[in-house]
C-alpha positions in Angstrom: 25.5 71.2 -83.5 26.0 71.6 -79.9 23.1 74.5 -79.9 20.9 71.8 -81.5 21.1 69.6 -79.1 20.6 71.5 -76.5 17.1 73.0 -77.9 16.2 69.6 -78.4 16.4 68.2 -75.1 14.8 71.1 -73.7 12.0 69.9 -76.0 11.9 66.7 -74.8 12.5 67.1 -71.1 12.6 70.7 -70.4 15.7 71.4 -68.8 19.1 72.8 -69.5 21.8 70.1 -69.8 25.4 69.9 -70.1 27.1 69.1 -72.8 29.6 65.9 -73.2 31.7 65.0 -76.2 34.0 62.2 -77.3 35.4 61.7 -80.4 36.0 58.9 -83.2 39.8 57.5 -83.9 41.4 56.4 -86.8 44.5 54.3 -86.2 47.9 55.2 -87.7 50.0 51.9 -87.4 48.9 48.8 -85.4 46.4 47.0 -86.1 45.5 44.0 -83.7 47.9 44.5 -81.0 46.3 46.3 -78.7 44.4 43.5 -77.5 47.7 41.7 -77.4 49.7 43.9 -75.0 51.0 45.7 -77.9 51.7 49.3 -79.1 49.2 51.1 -81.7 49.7 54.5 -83.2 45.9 56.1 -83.0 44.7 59.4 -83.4 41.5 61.4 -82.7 38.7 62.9 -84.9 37.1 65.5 -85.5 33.7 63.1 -85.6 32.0 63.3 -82.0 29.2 61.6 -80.2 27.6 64.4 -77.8 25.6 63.7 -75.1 22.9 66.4 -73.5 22.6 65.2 -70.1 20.7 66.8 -66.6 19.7 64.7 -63.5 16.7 63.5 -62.4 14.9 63.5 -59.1 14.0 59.8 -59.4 16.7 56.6 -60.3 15.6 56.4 -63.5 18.0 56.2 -66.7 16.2 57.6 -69.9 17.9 57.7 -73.2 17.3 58.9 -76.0 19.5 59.2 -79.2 18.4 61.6 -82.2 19.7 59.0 -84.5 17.4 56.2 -83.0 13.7 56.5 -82.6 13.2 53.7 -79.9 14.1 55.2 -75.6 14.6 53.3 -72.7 14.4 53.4 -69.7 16.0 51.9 -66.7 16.6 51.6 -63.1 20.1 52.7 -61.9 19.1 50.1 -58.9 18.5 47.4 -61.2 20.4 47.9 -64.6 20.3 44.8 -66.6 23.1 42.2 -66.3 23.6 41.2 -70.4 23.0 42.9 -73.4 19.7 42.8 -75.3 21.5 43.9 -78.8 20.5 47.5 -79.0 22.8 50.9 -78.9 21.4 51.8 -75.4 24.0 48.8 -74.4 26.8 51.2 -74.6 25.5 53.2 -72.2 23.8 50.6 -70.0 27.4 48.6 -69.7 29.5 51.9 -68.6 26.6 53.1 -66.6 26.9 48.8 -65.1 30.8 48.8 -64.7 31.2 52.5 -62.8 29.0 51.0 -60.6 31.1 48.1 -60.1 34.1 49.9 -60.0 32.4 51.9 -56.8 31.4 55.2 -58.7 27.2 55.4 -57.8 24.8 56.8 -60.1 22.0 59.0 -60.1 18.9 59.3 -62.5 19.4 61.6 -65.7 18.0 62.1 -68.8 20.7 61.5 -71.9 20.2 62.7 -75.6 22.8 61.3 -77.6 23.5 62.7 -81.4 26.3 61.0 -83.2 28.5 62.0 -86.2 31.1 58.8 -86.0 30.0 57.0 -88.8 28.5 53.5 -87.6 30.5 50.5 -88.6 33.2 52.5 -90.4 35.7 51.2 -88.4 36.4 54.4 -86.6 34.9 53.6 -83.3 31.6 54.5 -82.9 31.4 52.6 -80.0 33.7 54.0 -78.0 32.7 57.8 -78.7 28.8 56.6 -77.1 31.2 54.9 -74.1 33.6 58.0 -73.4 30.4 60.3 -73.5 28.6 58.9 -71.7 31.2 57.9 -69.3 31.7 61.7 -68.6 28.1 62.4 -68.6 26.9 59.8 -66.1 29.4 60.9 -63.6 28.6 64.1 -64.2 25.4 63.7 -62.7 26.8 63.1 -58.8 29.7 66.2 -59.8 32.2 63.0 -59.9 35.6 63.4 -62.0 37.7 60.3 -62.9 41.0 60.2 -64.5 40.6 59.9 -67.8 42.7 57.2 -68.0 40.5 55.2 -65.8 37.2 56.7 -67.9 39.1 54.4 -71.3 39.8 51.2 -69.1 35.9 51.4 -67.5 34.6 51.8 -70.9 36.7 49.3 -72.9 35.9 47.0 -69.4 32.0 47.6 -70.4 32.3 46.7 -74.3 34.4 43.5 -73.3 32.1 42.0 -70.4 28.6 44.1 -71.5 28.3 44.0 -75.0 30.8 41.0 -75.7 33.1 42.3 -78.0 36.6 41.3 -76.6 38.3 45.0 -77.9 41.5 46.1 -76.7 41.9 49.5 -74.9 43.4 51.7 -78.0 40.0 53.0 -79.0 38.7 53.9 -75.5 42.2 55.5 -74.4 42.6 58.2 -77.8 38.9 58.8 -77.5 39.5 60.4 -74.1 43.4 61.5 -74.5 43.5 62.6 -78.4 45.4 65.7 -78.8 44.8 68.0 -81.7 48.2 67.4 -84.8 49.3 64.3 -83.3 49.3 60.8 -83.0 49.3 58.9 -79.7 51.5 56.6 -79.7 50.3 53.8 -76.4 51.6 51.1 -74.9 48.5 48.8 -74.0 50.2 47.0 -71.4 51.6 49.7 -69.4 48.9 52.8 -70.8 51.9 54.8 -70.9 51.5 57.2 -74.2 53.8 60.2 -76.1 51.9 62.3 -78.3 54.0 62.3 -81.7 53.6 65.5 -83.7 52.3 64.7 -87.5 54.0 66.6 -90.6 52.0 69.7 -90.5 51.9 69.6 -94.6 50.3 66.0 -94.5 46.5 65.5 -94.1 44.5 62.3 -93.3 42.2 61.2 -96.0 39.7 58.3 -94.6 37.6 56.4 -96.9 35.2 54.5 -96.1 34.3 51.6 -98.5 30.7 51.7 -97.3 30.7 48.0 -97.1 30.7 45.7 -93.4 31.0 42.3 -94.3 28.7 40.5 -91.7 31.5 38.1 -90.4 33.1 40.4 -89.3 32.9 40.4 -85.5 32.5 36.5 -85.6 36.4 36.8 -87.1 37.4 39.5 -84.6 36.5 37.2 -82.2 38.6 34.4 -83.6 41.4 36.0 -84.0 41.7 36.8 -80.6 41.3 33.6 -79.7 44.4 31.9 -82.5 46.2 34.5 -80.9 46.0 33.2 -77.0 46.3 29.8 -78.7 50.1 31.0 -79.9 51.1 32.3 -76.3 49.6 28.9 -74.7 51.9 27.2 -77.3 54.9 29.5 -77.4 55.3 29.8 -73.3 56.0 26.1 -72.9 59.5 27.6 -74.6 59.2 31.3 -73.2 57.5 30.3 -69.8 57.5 34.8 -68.9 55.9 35.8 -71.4 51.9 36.9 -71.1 51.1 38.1 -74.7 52.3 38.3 -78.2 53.9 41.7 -76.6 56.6 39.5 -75.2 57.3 37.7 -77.8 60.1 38.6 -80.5 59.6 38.1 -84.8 63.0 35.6 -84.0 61.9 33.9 -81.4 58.6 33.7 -83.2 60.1 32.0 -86.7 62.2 29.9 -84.7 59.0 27.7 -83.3 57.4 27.7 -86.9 57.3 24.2 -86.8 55.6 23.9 -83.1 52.9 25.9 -84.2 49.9 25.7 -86.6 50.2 27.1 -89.7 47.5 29.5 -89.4 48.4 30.5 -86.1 51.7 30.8 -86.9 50.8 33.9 -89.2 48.3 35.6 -87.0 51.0 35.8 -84.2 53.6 36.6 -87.2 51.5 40.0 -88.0 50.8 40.5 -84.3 55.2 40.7 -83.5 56.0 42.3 -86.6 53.2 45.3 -86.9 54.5 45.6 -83.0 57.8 46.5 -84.1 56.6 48.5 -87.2 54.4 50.6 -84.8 57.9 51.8 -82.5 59.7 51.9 -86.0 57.3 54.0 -87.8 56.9 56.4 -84.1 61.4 57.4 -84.9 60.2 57.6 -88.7 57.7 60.7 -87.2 60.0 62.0 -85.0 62.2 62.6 -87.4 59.8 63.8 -89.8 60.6 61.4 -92.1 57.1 60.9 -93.8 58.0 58.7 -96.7 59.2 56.1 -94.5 56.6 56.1 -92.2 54.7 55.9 -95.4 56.2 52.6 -96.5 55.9 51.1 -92.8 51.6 51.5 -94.1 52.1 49.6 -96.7 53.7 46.9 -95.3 51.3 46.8 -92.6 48.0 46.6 -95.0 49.7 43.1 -96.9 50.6 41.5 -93.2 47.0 42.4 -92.5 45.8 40.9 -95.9 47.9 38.2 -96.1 48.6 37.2 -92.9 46.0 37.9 -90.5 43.6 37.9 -93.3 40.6 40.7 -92.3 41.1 42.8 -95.3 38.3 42.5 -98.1 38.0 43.2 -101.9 36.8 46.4 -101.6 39.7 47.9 -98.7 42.7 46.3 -101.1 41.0 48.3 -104.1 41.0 51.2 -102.2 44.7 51.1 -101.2 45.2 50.3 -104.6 44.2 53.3 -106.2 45.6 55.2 -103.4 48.9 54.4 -104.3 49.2 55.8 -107.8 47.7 59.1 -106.6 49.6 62.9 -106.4 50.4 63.5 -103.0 49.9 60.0 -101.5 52.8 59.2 -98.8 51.1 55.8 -97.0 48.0 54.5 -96.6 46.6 51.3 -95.4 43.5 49.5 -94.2 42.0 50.7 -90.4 40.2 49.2 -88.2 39.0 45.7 -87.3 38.5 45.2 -91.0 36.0 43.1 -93.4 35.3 46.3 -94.7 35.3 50.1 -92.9 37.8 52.7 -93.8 41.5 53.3 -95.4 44.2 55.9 -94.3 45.8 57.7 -96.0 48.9 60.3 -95.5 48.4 62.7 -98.3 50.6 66.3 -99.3 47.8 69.2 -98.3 48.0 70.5 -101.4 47.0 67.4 -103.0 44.3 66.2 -100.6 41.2 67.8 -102.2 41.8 66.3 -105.8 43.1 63.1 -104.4 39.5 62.7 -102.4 38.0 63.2 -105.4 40.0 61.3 -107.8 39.8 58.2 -105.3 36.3 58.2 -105.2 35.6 58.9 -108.6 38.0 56.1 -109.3 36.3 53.3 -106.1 32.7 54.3 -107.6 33.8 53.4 -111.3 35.3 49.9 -110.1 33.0 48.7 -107.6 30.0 50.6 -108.3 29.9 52.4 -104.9 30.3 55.7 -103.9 32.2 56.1 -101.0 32.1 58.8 -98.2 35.8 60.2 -98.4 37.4 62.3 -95.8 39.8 64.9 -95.4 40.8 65.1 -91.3 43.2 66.7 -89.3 44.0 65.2 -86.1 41.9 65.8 -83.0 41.5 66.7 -79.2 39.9 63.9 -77.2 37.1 64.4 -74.3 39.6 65.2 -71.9 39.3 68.4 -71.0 41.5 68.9 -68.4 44.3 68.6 -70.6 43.8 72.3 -71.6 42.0 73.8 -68.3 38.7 73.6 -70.1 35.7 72.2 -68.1 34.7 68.8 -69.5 31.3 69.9 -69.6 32.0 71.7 -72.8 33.3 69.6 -75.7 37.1 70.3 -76.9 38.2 73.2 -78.7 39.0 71.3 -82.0 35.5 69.7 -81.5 34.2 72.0 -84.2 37.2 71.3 -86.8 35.3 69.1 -88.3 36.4 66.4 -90.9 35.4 67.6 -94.3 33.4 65.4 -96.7 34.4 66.2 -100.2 31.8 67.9 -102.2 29.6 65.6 -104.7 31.4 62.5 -103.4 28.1 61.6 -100.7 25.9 59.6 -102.1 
């Protein structure tokens, strides 16, 4: 992968580059609180976007992607100040913010090649941002905490591209670590790394449908949400987000606020507390548990803050009645994407296949299905390795069961 890459851009611009990597996430436990304050319960992927990157001895930006035919190319003196709706805006906002955030660039030549399946719900989008995060500051020899790599990138999807996501994706893209969970607090950024059951694999399934309302819903979600804090601190006049704000508290204003955003900010308080529940449940190995805390979070998410779809309920349906399942629930921003799902080892292979087999009969769609351990994120420094060269678990990569791909 990486050694194809590298031939390539020597094709196309005749140099050796270095190599960046960042990886996809799926998320564990807590769903839409991120962008409230909240805790989440992510984990990193073996997927990767990798970015072949040497400097230039102009300021120009060029960019290219092996998935994309178009390039562009731009002035690091005069980068654009909005999107125009293309890919390249991933790059284009980071490249935008480090430079507001006093980090200068130089000119480079990027070649991106992507494996995060695009709107899966497994973050794409913040796999292009990491990388080329890491890439573009590569090009003066500049180093960043990673930390402050997630909060520029999330910074440049939320006032770049437009899409107001919280800092979850961003943060386990840089600071994934390879058999466990991260479990982040989004307010404060602190994080433990929770080991996972060593005889449990993830199985991700993608439904292979993105309902097109989807970001329009994101969207207003987060805005029902600030619309329960505006109401609820004329009681609570501390608090700043649905973070602060308990599931009694909560029930005890049901009559002050409107029904529907009564039961957004409902899922937003209780997944909050399943997320630090289910983190004990893992620490104690307790799988089954943990297992039930998934369930209960994919019907607040269905019923509640309502971004679930025919097709994810079907396949956490079937999930449920399989050998070896332990949990599984929706992931993502939702409208379609992926499922979760804790499953025995020994069990995963035939439960990939009997999930599919068993999606593809009822909706007449064969799904992608994964079987995925837990990853290392781009940050190299964790282990003494340069960031330059991806992660060691980089080439773990997430199997696809055989004859299930369309």
């Amino acid at each position: 992968m990486a050694s194809h890459l590298v031939q390539r851009f020597k094709e196309l611009y005749g140099a050796d580059p270095k190599i960046f990597a960042a990886p996809g996430r799926v998320n564990l436990i807590g769903e839409h609180t991120d962008y409230n304050d909240g805790f989440v319960m992510p984990c990193a992927l073996g997927f990767s976007t990798r970015v072949a990157v040497s400097p230039r001895s102009d300021r120009k930006l060029i960019i290219r992607s092996e998935e994309f035919p178009e390039h562009f190319e731009f002035n690091v003196d005069a980068l654009p100040d909005r999107s125009s709706g293309v890919w390249c805006d991933y790059v284009v906002g980071v490249a935008l913010l480090l430079q507001k955030h006093g980090h200068s660039i130089a000119g480079g030549d990027l070649l991106f090649r992507g494996e995060v399946p695009i709107g899966a719900g497994l973050s794409s989008s913040a796999a292009i941002e990491v990388a080329s995060a890491l890439a573009l500051l590569s090009l003066n020899g500049a180093r960043l905490p990673m930390k402050e790599v997630a909060e520029i990138c999330q910074q440049a999807e939320n006032k770049f591209v437009g899409a107001r996501v919280g800092i979850m994706d961003q943060f386990v893209s840089c600071l994934g670590k390879a058999h466990h969970a991260l479990l982040l607090d989004c307010r404060s950024l602190q994080y433990e790394y929770i080991p996972l059951p060593s005889g449990v694999r993830l199985v991700v399934c993608n439904t292979m449908v993105k309902h097109e309302h989807a970001s329009g819903e994101y969207n207003q979600r987060r805005s029902e949400c600030d619309q329960g804090v505006k109401i609820l601190s004329r009681f609570y006049p501390g608090i700043r987000a649905l973070r602060d704000v308990s599931v009694e508290q909560l029930q005890s204003h049901l009559a002050d606020l409107p029904a529907v955003t009564y039961r957004r900010c409902l899922h937003v308080v209780t997944e909050n507390r399943r997320v630090l529940d289910g983190a004990g449940h893992l620490r104690r190995g307790d799988i089954v548990r943990f297992g039930q805390l998934m369930h209960e979070s994919h019907v607040s998410l269905r019923d509640l803050y309502q971004v679930s779809c025919r097709e994810l309920d079907l396949m956490v349906e079937i999930a449920e009645g399989l050998k070896g399942f332990c949990g599984g629930r929706m992931t993502g921003g939702g409208f379609g994407g992926c499922t979760v799902n804790l499953v025995n080892a020994a069990d995963a292979s035939a439960f990939a296949r009997e999930i599919a087999a068993r999606y593809r009969k009822s909706m007449g769609i064969a799904p992608d299905v994964y079987i995925c351990d837990a990853a290392d994120g781009a940050s190299g420094e964790l282990n003494g390795q340069d960031l330059a060269t991806p992660p060691a678990s980089a080439s773990e990569k997430p199997s696809l069961v055989p004859g299930i791909k369309r």
